[in-house]
N, C-alpha and C positions, 0 to 999 in steps of 0.2 A: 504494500500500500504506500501511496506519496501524496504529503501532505504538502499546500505550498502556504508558506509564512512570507505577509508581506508586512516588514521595519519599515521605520521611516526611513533609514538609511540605508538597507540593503531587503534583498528578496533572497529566503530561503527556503531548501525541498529536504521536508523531514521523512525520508524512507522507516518505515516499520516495519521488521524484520519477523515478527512474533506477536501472539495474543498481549504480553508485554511489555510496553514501548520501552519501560526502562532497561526491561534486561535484550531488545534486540529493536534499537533503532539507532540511525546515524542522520546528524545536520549534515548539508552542502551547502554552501553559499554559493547563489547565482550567480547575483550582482552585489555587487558594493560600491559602485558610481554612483548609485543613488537608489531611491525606495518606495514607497508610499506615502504620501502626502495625504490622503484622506483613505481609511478603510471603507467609506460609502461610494467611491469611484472605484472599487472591485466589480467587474460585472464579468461569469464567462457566459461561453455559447460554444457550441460543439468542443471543440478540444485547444480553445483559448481561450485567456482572460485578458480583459483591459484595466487599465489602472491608471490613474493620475500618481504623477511622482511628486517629490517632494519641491519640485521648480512648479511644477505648475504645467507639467507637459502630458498627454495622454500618450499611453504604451501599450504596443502588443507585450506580451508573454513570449508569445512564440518567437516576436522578432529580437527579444532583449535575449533568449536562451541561443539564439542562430550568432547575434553577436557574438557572445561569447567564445559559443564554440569555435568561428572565424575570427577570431581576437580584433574584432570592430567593432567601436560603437555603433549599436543599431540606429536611426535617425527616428526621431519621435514619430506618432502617430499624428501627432498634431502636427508636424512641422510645419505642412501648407496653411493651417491656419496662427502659426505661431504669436501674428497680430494681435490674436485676440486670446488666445491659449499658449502661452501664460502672459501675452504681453498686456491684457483689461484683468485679468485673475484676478481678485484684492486675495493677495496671498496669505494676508490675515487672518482670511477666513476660510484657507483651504480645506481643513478639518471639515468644513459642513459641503463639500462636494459631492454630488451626487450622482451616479451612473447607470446606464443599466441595458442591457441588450432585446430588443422582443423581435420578433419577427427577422427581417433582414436589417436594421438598424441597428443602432450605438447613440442612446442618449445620453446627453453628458450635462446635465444641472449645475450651474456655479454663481457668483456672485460679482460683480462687475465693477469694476474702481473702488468705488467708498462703499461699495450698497454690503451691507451682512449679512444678507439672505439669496439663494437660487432664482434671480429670477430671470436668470437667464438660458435658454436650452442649446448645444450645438449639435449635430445632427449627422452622423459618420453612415454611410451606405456600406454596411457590408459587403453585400454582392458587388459593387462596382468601384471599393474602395476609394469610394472620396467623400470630404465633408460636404454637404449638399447646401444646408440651412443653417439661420439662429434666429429662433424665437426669442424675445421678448414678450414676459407674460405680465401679466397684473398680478396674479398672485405669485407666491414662492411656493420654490418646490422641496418641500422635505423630506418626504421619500417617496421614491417611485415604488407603483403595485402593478404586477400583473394578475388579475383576476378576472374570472368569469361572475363577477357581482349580478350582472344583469340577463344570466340566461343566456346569452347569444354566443358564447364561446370568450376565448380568452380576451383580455381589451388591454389598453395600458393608462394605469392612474396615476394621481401621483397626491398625495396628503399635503395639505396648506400650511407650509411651514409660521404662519404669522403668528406672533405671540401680544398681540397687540389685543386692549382689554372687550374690544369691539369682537375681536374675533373667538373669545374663550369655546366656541363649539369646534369638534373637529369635524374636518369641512374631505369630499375629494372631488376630485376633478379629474373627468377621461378625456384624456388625446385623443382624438382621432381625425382621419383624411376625408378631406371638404376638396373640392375643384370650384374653379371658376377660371370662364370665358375671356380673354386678353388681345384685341385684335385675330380673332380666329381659330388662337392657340389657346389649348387647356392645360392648366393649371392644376398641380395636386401640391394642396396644402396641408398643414396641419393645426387646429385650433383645441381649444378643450369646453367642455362643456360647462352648464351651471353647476354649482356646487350642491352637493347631495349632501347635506346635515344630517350625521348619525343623532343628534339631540335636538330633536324638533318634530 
């Protein structure tokens, strides 16, 4: 069995050798260039994970274990967008970032200059590896849900991170794909819905 430990400063693969971890497991260290910056920017999906590092950059798994083995730094995930990730990041607030993969996507929640809250989304295409979007929301995102809440098969939510005294109920909000019409061309976007109040 192999566990993967993400540090802030480095990424380690704990092998278990035995029903006993003490009497038959071994650490490796990955990486030690750098680590995890938020444990809520953890998200896998088939046989990788993504993760925000401690700069502020999104990473494959797979491409920081390829470096290694090729004794290169892998190039961030973000790099095409590095503008904005990690260059708007408020790195302050990196702890509260949030990630998550559903379908063929990579959502990546974060917090923008001064603001303390996710209310910001960027929007990674798995299938055709590029960043696509960034939403801008009204509300913050505190953590994202995948749930079939409404019957109709899985959806993707995310809980109202606002701690503001207006807001004390907990609130969620589902993403989903809206189109619209642009000179000819259609448009697939993504908006979220009104807030479903579990206390009401």
């Amino acid at each position: 069995t192999s566990l993967m430990a993400f540090f802030n400063n480095s990424i380690e693969e704990v092998l278990v050798f035995s029903a006993s971890p003490q009497n038959g497991s071994e650490r490796r260290v990955i990486e030690d260039r750098w680590g995890c910056g938020s444990r809520g920017s953890v998200a896998s999906i088939g046989l990788n994970m993504y993760f925000m590092d401690q700069f502020g950059f999104m990473r494959s798994l797979i491409q920081t274990v390829n470096g290694v083995q090729a004794g290169t730094a892998d190039i961030p995930l973000s790099d095409p967008v590095a503008d904005e990730l990690p260059g708007r990041l408020n790195l302050a607030q990196i702890a509260k970032v949030q990630a998550i993969a559903f379908k063929d996507k990579l959502y990546v929640a974060y917090p923008r200059d001064t603001e303390t809250e996710n209310y910001h989304v960027l929007v990674y295409s798995l299938a055709r590896h590029v960043w696509e979007s960034r939403w801008d929301l009204d509300r913050p995102v505190g953590k994202w849900v995948i749930s079939n809440i409404r019957g109709s098969g899985d959806e993707l939510w995310f809980s109202d991170a606002s701690t503001a005294a207006a807001d004390i109920s907990p609130k969620l909000y589902r993403m989903f794909p809206s189109t619209y019409l642009d000179n000819g061309v259609m448009y697939v976007y993504e908006e979220s819905s009104k807030a479903l109040d579990f206390l009401q």
